[in-house]
py3Dmol code that shows the C-alpha trace and the ligand (Angstrom):
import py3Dmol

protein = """\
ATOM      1  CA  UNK A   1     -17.633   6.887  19.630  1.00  0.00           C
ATOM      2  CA  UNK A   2     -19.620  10.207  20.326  1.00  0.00           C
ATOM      3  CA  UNK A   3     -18.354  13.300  18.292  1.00  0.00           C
ATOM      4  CA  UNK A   4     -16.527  15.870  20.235  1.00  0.00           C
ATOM      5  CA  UNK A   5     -16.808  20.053  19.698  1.00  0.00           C
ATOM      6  CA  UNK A   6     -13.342  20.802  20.531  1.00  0.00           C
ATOM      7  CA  UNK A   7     -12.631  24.678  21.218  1.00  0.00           C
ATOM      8  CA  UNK A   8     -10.121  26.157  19.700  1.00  0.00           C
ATOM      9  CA  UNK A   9      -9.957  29.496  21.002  1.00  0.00           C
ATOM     10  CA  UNK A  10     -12.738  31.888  22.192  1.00  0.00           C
ATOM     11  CA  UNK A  11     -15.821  31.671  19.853  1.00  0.00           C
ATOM     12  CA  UNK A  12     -13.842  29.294  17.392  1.00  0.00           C
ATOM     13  CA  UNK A  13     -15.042  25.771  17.681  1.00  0.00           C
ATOM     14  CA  UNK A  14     -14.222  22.283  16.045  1.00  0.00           C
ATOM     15  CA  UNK A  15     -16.985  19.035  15.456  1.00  0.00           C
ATOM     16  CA  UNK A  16     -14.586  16.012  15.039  1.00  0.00           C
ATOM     17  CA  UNK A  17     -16.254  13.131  14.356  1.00  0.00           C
ATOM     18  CA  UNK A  18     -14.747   9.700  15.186  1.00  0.00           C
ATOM     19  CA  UNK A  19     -13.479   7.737  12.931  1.00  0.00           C
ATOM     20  CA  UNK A  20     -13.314   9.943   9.812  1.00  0.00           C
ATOM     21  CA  UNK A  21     -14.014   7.135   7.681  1.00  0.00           C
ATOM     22  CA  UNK A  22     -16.425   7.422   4.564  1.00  0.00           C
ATOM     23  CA  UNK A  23     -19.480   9.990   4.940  1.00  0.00           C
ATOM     24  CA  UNK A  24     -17.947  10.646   8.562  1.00  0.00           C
ATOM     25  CA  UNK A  25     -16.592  14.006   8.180  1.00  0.00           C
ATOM     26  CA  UNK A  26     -15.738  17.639  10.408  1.00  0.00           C
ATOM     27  CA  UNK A  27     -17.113  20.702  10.578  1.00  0.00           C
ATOM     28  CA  UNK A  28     -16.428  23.696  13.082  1.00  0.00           C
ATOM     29  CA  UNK A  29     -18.249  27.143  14.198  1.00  0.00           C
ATOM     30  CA  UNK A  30     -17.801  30.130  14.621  1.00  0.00           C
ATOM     31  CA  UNK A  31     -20.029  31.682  17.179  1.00  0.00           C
ATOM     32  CA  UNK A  32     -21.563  35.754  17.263  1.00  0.00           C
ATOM     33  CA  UNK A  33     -24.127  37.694  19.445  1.00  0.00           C
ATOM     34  CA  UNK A  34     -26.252  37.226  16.005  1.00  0.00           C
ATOM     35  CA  UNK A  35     -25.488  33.779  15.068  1.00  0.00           C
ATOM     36  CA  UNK A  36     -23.411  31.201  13.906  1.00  0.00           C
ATOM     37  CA  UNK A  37     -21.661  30.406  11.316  1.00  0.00           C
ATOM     38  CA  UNK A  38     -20.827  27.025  10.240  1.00  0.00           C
ATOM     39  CA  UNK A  39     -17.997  25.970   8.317  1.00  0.00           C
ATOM     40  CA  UNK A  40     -19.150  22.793   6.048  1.00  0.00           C
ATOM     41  CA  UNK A  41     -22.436  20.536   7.049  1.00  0.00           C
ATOM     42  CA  UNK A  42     -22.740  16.627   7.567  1.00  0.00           C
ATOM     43  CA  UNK A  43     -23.399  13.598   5.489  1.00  0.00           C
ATOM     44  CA  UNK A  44     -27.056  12.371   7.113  1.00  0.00           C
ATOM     45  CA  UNK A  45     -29.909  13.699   9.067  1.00  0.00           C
ATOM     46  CA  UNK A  46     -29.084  12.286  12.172  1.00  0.00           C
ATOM     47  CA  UNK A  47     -25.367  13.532  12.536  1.00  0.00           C
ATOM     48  CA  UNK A  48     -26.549  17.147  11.163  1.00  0.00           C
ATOM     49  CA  UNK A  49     -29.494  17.003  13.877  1.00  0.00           C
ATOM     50  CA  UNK A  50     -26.857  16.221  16.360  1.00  0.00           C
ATOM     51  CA  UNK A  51     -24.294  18.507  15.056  1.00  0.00           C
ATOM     52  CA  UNK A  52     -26.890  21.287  15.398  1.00  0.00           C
ATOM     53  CA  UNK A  53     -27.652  20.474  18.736  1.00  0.00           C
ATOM     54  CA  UNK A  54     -23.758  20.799  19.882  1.00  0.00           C
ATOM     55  CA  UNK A  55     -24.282  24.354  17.877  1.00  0.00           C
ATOM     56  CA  UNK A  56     -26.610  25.520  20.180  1.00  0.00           C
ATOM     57  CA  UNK A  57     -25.649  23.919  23.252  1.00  0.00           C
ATOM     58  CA  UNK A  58     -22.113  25.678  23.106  1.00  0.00           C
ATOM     59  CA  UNK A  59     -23.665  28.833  21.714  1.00  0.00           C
ATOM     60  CA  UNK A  60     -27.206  29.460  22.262  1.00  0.00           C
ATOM     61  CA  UNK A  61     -27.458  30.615  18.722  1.00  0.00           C
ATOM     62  CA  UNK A  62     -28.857  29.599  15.546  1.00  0.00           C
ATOM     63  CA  UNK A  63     -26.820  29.154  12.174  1.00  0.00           C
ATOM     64  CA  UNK A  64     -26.751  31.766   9.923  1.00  0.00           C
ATOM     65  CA  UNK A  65     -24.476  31.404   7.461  1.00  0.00           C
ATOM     66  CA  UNK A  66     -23.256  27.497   6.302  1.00  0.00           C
ATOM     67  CA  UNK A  67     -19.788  27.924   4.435  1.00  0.00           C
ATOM     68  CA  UNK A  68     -19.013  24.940   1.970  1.00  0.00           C
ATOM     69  CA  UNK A  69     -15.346  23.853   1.968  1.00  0.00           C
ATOM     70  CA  UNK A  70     -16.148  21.682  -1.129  1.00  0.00           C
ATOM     71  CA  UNK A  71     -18.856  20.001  -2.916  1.00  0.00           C
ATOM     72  CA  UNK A  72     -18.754  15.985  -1.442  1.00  0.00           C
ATOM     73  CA  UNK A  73     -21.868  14.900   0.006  1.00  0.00           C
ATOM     74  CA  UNK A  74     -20.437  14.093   3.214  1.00  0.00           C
ATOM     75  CA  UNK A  75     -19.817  18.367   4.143  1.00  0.00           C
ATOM     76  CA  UNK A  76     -22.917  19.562   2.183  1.00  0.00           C
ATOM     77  CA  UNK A  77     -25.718  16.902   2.368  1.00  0.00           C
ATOM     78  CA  UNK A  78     -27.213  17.982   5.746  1.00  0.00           C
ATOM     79  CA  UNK A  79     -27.212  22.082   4.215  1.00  0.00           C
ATOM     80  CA  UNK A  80     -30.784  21.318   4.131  1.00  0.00           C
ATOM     81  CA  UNK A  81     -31.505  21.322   7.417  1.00  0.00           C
ATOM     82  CA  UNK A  82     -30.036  24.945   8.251  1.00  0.00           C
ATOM     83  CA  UNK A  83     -32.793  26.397   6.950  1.00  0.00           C
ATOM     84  CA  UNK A  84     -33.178  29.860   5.994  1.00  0.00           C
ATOM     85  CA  UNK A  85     -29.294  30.464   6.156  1.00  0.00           C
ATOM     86  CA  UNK A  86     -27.167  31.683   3.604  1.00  0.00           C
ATOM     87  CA  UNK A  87     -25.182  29.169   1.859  1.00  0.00           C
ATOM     88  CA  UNK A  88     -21.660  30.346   1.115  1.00  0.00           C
ATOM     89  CA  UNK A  89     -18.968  28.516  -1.436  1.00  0.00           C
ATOM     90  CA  UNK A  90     -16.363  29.141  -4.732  1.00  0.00           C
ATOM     91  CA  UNK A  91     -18.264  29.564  -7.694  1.00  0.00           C
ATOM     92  CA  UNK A  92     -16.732  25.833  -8.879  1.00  0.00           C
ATOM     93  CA  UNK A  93     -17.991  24.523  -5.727  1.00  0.00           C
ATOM     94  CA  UNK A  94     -21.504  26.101  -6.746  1.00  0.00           C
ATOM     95  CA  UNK A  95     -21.372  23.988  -9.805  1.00  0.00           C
ATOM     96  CA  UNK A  96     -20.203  20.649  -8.202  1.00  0.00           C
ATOM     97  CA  UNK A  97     -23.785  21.102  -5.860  1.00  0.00           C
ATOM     98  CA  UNK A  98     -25.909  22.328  -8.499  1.00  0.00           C
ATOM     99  CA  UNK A  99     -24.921  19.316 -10.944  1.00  0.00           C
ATOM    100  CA  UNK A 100     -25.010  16.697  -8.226  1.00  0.00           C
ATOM    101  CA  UNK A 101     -28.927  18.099  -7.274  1.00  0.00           C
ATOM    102  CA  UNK A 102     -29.950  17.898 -10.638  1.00  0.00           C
ATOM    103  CA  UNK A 103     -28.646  14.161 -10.830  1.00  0.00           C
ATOM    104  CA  UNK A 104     -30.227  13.357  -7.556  1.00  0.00           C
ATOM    105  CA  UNK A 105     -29.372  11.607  -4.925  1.00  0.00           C
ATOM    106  CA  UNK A 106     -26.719   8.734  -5.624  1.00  0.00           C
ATOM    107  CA  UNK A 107     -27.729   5.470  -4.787  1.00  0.00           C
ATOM    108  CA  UNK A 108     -24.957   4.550  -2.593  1.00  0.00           C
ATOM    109  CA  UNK A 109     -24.775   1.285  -2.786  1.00  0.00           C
ATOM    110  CA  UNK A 110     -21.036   0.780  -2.996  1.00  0.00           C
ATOM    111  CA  UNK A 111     -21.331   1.473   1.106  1.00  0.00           C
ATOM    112  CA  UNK A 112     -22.226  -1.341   3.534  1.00  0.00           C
ATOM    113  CA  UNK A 113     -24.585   1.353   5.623  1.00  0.00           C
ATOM    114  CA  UNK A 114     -25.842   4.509   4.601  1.00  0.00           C
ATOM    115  CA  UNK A 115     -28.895   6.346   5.564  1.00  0.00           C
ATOM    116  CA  UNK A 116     -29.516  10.033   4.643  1.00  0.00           C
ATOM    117  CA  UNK A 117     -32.331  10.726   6.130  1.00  0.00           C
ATOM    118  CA  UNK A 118     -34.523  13.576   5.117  1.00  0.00           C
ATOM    119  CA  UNK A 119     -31.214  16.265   3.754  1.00  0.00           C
ATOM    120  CA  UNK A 120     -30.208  17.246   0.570  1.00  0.00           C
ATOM    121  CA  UNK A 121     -27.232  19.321  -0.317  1.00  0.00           C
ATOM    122  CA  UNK A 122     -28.193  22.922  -1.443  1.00  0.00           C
ATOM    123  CA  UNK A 123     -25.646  25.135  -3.706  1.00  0.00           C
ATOM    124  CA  UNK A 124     -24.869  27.922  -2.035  1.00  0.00           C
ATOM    125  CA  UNK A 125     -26.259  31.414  -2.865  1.00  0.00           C
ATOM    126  CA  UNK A 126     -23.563  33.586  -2.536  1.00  0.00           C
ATOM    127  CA  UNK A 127     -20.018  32.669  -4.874  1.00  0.00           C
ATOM    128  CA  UNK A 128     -17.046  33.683  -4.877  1.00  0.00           C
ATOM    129  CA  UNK A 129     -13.905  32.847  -7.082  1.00  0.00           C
ATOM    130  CA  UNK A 130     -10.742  34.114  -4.513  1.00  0.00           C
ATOM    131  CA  UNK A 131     -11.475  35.513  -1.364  1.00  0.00           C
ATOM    132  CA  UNK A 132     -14.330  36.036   0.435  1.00  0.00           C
ATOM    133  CA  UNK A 133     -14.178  37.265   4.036  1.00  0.00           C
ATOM    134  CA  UNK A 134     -16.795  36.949   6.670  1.00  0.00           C
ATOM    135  CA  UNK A 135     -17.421  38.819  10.053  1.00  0.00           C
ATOM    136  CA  UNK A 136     -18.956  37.725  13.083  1.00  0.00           C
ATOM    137  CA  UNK A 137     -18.908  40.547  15.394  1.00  0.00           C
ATOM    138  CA  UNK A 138     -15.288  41.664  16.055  1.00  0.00           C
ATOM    139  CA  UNK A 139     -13.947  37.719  14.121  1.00  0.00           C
ATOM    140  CA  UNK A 140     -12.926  37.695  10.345  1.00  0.00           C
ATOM    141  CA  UNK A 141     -13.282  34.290   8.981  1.00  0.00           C
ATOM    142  CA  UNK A 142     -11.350  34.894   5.435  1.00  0.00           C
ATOM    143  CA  UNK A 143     -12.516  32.418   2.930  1.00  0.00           C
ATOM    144  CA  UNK A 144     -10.003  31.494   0.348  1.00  0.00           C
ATOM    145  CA  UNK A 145     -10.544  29.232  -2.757  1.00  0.00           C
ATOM    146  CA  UNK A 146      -7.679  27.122  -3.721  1.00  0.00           C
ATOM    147  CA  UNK A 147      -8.521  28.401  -7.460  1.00  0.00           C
ATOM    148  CA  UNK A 148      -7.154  25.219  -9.019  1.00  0.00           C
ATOM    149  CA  UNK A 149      -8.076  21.679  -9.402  1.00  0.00           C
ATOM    150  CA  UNK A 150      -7.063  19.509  -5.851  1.00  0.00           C
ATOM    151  CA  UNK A 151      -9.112  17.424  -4.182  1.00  0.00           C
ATOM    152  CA  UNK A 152     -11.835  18.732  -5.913  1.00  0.00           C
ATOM    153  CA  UNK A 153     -11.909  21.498  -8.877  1.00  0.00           C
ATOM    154  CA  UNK A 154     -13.413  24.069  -6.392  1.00  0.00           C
ATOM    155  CA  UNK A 155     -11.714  23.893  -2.893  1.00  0.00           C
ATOM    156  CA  UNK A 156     -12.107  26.638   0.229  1.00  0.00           C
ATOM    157  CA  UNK A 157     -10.166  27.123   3.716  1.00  0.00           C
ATOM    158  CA  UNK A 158     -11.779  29.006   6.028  1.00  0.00           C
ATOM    159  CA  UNK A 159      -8.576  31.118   7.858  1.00  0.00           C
ATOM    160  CA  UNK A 160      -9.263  32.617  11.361  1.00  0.00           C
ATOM    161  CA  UNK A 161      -6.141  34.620  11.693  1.00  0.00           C
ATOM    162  CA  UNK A 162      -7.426  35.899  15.343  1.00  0.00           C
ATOM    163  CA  UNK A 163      -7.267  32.322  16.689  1.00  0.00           C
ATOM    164  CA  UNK A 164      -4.657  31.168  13.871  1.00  0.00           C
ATOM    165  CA  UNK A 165      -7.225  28.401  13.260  1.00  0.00           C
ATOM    166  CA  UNK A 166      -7.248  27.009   9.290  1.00  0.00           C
ATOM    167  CA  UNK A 167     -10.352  24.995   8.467  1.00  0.00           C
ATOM    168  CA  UNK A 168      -8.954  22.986   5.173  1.00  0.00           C
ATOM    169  CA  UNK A 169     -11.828  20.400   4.858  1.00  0.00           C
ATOM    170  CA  UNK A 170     -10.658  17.480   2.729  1.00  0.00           C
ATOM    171  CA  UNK A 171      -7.477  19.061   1.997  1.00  0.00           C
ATOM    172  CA  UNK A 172      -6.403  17.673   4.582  1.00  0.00           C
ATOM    173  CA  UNK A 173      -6.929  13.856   5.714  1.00  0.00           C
ATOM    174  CA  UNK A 174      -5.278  13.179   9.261  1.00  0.00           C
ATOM    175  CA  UNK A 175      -4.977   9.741   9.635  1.00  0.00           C
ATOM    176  CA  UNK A 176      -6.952   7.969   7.022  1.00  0.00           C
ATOM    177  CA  UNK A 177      -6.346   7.405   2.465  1.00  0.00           C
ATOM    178  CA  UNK A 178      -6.960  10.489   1.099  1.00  0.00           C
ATOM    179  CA  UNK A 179      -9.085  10.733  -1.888  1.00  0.00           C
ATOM    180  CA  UNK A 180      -8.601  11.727  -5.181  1.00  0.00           C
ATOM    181  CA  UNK A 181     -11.658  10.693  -7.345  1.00  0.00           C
ATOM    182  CA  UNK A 182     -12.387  14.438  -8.238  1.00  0.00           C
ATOM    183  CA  UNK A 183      -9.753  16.930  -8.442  1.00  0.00           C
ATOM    184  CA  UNK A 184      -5.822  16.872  -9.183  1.00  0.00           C
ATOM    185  CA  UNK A 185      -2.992  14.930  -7.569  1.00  0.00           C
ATOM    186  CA  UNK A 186      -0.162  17.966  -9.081  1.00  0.00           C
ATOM    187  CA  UNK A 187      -2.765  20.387  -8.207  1.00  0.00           C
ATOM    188  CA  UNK A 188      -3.291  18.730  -4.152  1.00  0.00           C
ATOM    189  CA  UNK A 189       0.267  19.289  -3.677  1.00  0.00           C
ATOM    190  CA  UNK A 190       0.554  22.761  -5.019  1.00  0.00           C
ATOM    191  CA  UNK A 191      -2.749  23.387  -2.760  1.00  0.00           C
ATOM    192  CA  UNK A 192      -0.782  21.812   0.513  1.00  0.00           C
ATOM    193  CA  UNK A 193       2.440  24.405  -0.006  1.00  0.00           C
ATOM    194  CA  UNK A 194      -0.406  26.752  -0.594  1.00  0.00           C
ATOM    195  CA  UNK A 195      -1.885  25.697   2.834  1.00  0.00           C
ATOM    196  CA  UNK A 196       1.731  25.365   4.803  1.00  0.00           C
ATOM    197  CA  UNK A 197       1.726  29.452   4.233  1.00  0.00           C
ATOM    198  CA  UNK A 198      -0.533  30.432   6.442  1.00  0.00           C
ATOM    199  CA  UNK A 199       0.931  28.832   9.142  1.00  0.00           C
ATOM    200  CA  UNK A 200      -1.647  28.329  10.861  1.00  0.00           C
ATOM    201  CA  UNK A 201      -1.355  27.236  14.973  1.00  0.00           C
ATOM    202  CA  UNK A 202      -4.498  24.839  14.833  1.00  0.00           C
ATOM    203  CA  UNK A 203      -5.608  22.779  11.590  1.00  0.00           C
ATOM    204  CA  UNK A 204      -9.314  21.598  11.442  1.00  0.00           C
ATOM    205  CA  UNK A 205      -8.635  18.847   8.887  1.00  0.00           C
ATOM    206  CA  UNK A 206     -11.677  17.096   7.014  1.00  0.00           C
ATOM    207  CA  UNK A 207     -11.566  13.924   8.341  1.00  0.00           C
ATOM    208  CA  UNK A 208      -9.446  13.127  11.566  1.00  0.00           C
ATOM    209  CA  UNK A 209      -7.930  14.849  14.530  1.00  0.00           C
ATOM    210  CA  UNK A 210      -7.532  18.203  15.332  1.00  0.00           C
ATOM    211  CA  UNK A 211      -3.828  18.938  15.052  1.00  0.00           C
ATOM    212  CA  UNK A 212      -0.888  21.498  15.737  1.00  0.00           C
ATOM    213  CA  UNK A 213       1.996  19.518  14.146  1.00  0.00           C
ATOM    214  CA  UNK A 214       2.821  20.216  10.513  1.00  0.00           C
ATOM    215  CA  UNK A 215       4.225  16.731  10.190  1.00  0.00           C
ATOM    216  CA  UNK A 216       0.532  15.777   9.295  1.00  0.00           C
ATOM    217  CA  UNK A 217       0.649  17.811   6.288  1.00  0.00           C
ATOM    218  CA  UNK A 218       4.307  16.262   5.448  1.00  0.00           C
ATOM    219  CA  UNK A 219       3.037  12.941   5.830  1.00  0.00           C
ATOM    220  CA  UNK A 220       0.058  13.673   3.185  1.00  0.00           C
ATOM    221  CA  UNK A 221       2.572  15.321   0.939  1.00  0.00           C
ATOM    222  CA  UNK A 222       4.886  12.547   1.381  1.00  0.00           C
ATOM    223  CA  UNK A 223       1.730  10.031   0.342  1.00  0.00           C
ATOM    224  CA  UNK A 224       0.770  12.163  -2.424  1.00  0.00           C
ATOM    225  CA  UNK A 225       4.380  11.919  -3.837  1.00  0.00           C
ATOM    226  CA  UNK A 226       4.654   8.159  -3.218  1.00  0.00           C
ATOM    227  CA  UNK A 227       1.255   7.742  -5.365  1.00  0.00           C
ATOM    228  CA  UNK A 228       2.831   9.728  -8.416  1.00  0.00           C
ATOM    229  CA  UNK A 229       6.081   7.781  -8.312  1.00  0.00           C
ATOM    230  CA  UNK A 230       4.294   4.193  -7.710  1.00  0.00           C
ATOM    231  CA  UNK A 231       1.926   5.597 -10.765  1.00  0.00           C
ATOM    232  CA  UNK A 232       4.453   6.599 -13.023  1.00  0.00           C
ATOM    233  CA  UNK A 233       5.745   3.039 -12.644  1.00  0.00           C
ATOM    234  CA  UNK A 234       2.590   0.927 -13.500  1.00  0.00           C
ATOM    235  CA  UNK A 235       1.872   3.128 -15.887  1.00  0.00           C
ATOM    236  CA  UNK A 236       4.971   2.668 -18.050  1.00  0.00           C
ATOM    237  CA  UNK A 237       4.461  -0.871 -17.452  1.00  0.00           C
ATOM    238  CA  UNK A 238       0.612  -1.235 -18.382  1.00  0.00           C
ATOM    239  CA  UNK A 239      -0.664  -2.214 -15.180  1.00  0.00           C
ATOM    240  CA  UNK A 240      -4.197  -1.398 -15.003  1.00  0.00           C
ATOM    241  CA  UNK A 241      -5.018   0.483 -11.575  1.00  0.00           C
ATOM    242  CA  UNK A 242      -6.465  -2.297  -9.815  1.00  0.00           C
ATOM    243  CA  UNK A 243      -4.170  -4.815 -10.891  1.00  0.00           C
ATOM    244  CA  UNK A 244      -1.427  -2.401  -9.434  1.00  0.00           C
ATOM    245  CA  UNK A 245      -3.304  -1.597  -5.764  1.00  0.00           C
ATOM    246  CA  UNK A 246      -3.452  -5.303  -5.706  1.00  0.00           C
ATOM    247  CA  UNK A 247      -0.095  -5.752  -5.881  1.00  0.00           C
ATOM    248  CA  UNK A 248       1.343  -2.525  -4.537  1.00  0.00           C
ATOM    249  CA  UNK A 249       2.654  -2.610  -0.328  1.00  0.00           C
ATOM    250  CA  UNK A 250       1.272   0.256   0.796  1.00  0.00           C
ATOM    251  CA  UNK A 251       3.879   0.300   3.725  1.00  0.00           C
ATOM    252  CA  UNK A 252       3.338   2.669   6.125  1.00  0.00           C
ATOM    253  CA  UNK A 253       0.313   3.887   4.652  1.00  0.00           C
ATOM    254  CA  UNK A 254      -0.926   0.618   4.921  1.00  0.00           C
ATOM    255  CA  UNK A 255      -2.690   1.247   8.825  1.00  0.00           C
ATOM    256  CA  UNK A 256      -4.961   4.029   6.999  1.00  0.00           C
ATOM    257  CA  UNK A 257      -8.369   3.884   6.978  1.00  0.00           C
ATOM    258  CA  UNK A 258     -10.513   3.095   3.594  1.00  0.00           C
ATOM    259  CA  UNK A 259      -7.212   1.893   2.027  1.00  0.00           C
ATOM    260  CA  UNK A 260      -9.070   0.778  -0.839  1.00  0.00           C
ATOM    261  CA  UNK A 261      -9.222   4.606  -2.245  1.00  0.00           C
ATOM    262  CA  UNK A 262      -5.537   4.129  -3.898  1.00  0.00           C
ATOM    263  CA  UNK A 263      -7.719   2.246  -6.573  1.00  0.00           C
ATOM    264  CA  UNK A 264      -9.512   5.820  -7.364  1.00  0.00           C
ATOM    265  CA  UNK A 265      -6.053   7.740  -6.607  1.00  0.00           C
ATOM    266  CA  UNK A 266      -4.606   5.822  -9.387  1.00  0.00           C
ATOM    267  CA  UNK A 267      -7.228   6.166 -11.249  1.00  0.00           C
ATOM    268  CA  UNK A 268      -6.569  10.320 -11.125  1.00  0.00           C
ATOM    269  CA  UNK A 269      -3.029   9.707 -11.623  1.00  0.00           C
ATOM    270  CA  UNK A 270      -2.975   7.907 -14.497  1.00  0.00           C
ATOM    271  CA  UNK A 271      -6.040  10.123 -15.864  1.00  0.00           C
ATOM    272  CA  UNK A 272      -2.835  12.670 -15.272  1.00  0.00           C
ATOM    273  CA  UNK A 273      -0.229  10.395 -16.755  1.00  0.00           C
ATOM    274  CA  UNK A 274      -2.202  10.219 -20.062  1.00  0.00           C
ATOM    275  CA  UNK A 275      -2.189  13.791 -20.241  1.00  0.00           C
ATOM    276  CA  UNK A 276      -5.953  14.413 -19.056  1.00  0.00           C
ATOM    277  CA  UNK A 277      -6.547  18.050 -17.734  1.00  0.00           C
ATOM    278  CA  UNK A 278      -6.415  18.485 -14.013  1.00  0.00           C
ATOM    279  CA  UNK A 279      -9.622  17.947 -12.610  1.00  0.00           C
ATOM    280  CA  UNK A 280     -11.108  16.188 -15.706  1.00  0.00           C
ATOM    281  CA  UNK A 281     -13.702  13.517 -14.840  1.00  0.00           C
ATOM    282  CA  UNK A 282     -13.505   9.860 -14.191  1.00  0.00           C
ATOM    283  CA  UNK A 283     -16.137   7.530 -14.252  1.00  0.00           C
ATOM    284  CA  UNK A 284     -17.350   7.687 -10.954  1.00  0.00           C
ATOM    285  CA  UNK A 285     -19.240   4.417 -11.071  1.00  0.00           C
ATOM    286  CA  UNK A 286     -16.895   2.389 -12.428  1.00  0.00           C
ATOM    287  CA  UNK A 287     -14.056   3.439 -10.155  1.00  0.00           C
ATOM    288  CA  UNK A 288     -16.514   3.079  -7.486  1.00  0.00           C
ATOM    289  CA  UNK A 289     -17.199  -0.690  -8.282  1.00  0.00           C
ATOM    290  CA  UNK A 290     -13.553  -1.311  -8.721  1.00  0.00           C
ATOM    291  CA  UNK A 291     -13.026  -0.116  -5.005  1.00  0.00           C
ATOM    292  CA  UNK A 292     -15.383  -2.670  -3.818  1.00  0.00           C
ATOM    293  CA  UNK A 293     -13.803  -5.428  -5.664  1.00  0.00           C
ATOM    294  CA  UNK A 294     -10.559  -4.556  -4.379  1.00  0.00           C
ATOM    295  CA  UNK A 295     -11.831  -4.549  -1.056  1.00  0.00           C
ATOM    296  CA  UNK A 296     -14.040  -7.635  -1.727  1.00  0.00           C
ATOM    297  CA  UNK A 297     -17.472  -6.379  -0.728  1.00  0.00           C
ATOM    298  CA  UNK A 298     -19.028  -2.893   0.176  1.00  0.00           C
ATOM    299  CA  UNK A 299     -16.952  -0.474   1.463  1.00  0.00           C
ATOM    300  CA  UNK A 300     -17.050   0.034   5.469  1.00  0.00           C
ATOM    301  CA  UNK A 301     -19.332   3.041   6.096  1.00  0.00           C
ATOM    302  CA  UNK A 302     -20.661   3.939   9.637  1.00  0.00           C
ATOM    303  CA  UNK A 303     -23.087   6.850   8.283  1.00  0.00           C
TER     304      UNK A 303
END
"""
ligand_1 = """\
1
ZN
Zn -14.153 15.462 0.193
"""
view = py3Dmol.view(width=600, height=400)
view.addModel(protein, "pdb")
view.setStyle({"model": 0}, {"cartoon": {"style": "trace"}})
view.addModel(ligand_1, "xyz")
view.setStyle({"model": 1}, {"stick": {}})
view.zoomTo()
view.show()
């Protein structure tokens, strides 16, 4: 399935890409008579190429500004290929890039496809730790950092209050596991009553549909609060994480895609349980393999 740029009101544009499974992420425009500015890249080459392409097909105008909504690979790997434009992103966000670039690429093995290309994420060159607000022509696009710990330690919506469009990135999951190897599970559902105050009319989530109805967000909350409780029980009874996602009925969560992330959500929950700061690192690797011995081979990936 073909992504779709989905307008959202004049100038104001969404890139949903089907099926919002690993590496298969969002991103959405904003379009000037001097440019464009993007909010978040894409995970390869190819989808960036193409996703620039829809850019200038529905503008006629070349990026100049690529906002970061956080530091995954998935939104920031293709930043490469915007060239000369100025990369935009929290100051923690900054730091996620910069570390990631000096480790180099990951290997990405634990994914049954995967192929860059010729892209490499690039931290941004202009930080900011609240609020940062753009303008193209007569459009504000306020930029406000979470400034805690969620899904990752250094979070950003992008809020068009002219269109009453919200940009959350991963925030926001619509229809598939959300996923917590980075970041804080108290701290994502602070950031998601956070969120529900802007009341926004349109959500641009990070993976998934476009949506209007807040029941989206109550459904993620409503996961996010199932994951503490189902922690705090295998936890008091000394049930390693993967033993417990083994056994665990994941209910109605259970038609999600990549359901094997509640191995790396209980991971961060437990990390949490044992008193470990929010945002505090796991072992990336390790939880990693675990995933793909809970879902008994490499994990689905379409990138
Ligand atoms: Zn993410």
């Amino acid at each position: 399935v073909k992504p779709s740029v989905v307008e959202l009101g004049t100038d104001v544009y969404a890139y949903v890409q089907p099926d919002g499974t690993w590496m298969v992420n969002n991103a959405g425009f904003v379009v000037g008579q001097s440019g464009v500015v993007t909010i978040d890249a894409l995970s390869t080459e190819a989808r960036t190429r193409a996703y620039r392409e829809a850019i200038a097909n529905a503008s006629g105008e070349a990026v100049h500004t690529v906002v970061q909504t956080h530091s995954h690979p998935d939104h920031t790997a293709g930043t490469s290929l915007f060239g000369a434009a100025t990369v935009v992103s929290s100051s923690v966000c900054r730091s996620e890039v910069d570390a990631a670039a000096r480790r180099g690429p990951a290997p990405m093995t634990m994914f049954d496809w995967y192929e860059r290309g010729d892209v490499h994420a690039v931290p941004a060159s202009v930080t900011f730790s609240d609020r940062l607000d753009l303008h193209v022509d007569d459009l504000a696009i306020e930029l406000h950092a979470v400034g805690h710990p969620a899904h990752t330690n250094g979070d950003v919506v992008a809020w068009v209050p002219a269109r009453s469009v919200l940009f959350t990135g991963d925030l926001i999951f619509n229809g598939g596991t959300p996923f917590l190897m980075g970041g804080s599970l108290a701290g994502w559902r602070d950031a998601l009553a956070w969120l529900r105050a802007f009341d926004a009319a349109t959500y641009v989530p990070g993976h998934g549909d476009v949506f209007t109805d807040v029941s989206v967000i109550d459904t993620l909350d409503g996961y996010l609060a199932w994951l503490q409780r189902v922690a705090a029980e295998g936890h008091a009874a000394g049930v390693a994480p993967l033993d417990l996602a083994r056994d665990l009925d994941l209910a109605e969560y259970a038609s999600w895609s990549d359901p094997e992330r509640i191995v790396a959500n209980l991971h961060r929950a437990y990390l949490e349980l044992d008193g470990g700061a929010a945002g505090a690192p796991l072992n990336v690797a390790a939880v990693f393999e675990e995933m793909v011995t809970f879902n008994g081979g490499p994990l689905h990936c379409i990138a």
